[in-house]
KELOKE-87697 format. One record per residue (C-alpha): residue number from 1; residue in one letter; chain; x, y negated, z. Coordinates in steps of 0.001 Angstrom, whole numbers, plus 500000, padded with zeros to 6 digits. Layout:
BEGIN
(NUM "A" "A" (X Y Z))
...
END
This chain:
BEGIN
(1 "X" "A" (854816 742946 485165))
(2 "X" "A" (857821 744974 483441))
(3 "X" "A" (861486 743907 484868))
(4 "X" "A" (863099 741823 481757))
(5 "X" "A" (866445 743874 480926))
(6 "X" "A" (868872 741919 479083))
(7 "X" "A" (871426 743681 477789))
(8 "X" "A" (872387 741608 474481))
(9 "X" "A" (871879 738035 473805))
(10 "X" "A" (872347 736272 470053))
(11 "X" "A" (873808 733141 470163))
(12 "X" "A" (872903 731143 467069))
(13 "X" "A" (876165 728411 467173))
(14 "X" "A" (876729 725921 464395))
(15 "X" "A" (879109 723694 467033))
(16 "X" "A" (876555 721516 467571))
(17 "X" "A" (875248 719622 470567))
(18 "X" "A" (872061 721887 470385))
(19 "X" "A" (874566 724786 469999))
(20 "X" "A" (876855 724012 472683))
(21 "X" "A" (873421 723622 474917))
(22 "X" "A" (872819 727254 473521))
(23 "X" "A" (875699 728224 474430))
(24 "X" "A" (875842 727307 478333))
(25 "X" "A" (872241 728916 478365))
(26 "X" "A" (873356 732056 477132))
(27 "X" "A" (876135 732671 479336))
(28 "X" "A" (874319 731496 482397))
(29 "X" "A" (871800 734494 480748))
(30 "X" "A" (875163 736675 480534))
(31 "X" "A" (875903 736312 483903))
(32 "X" "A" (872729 737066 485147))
(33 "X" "A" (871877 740134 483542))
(34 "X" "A" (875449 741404 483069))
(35 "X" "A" (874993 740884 478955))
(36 "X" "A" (877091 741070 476032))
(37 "X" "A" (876515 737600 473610))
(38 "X" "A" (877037 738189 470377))
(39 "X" "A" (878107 734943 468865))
(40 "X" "A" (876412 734390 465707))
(41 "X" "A" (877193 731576 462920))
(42 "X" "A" (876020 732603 459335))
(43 "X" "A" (878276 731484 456605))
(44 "X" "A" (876091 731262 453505))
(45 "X" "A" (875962 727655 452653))
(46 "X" "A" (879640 727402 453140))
(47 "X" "A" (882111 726383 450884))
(48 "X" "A" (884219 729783 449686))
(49 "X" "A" (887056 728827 450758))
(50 "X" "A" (885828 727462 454244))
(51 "X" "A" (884517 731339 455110))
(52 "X" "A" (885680 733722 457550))
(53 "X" "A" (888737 731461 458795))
(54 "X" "A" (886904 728307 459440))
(55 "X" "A" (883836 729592 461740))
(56 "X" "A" (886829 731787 463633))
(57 "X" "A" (887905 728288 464360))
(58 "X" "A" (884659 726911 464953))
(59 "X" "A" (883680 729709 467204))
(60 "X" "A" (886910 729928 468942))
(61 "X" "A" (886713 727479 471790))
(62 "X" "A" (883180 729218 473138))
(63 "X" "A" (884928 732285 472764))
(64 "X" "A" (887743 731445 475258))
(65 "X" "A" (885043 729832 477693))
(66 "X" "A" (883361 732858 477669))
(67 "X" "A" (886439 734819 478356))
(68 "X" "A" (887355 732171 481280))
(69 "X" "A" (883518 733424 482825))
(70 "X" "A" (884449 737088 482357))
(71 "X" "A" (881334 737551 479560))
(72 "X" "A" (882022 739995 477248))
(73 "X" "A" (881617 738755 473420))
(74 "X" "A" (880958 740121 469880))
(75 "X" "A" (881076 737970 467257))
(76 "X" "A" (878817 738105 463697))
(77 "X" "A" (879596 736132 460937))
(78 "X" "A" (876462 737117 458036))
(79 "X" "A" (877257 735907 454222))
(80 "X" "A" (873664 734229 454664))
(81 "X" "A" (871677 731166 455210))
(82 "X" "A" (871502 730373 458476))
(83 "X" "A" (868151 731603 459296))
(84 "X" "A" (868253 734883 458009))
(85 "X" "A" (871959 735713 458908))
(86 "X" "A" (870848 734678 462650))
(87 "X" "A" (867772 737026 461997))
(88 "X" "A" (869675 740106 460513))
(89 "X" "A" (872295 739789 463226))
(90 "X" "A" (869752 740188 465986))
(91 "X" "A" (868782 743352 464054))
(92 "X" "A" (872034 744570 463628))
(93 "X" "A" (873210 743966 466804))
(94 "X" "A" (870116 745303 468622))
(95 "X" "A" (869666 742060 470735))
(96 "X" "A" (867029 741253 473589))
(97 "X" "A" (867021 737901 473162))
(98 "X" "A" (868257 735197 470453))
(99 "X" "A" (869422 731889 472180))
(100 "X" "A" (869665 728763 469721))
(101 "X" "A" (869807 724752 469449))
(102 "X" "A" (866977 723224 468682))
(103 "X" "A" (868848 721035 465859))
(104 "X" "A" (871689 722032 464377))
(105 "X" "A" (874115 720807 461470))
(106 "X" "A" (871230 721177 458832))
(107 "X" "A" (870737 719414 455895))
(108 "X" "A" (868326 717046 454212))
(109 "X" "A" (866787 719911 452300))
(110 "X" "A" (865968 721785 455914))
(111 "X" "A" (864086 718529 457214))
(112 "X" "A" (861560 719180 453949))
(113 "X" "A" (861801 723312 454081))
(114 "X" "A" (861447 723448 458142))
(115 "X" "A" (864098 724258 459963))
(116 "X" "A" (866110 727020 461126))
(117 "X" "A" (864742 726953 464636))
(118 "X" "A" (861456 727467 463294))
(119 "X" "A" (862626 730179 461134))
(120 "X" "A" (863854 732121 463561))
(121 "X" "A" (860924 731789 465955))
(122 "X" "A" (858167 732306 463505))
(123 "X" "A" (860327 735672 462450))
(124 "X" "A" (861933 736447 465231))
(125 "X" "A" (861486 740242 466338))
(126 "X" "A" (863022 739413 469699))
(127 "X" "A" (862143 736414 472103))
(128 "X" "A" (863707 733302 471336))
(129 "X" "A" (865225 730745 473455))
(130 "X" "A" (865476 727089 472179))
(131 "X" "A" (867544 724855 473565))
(132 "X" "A" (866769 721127 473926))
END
């Protein structure tokens, strides 16, 4: 078998629980594998007003833990559905690996359509981590 290189890991955070699980599993990733985690939360079903500023806020206190742990960061904050923002960030971004929550903040509309988890395995380009 190849050695797994992990250079960039996609963190899909909404700031919930599934997201903060994410979260710890990417940096423990991170640390590993000396990585970069690009922390991603797509802002297309926001409010406008509630766009850039609010997920900066959101986003913030993962930021500063990763800091704390020495883990270089690079955030991404896509004008898209959550799915497909978490999707084209990965591509963007050139990650190895795209860490999410298994549930997130998602609505009543998701529970019919499937859910963004699913998205994002069934599309993914790059393995996917879920977090339970």
């Amino acid at each position: 078998m190849d050695e797994v290189v992990i250079r960039k890991v996609l963190l899909g955070y909404d700031g919930s629980e599934g997201a903060e699980k994410a979260a710890g599993l990417a940096a423990s990733i991170a640390e590993k594998y000396g990585a970069v985690i690009v922390v991603c939360h797509a802002i297309g079903n926001m409010p406008l007003m509630a766009k850039p500023s609010e997920v900066r806020r959101l986003i913030a206190p993962v930021l500063d833990i990763y800091a704390k742990l020495g883990i270089t960061t690079q955030v991404a904050i896509p004008d898209d559905l959550p799915a497909q923002g978490i999707l084209a960030a990965a591509d963007e971004h050139q990650a190895d690996l795209i860490v999410i929550g298994g549930r997130g903040r998602g609505t009543f509309a998701n529970l019919l359509l499937g859910s963004t988890a699913e998205r994002v395995l069934r599309y993914a380009k790059v393995p996917v981590l879920l977090a339970r």
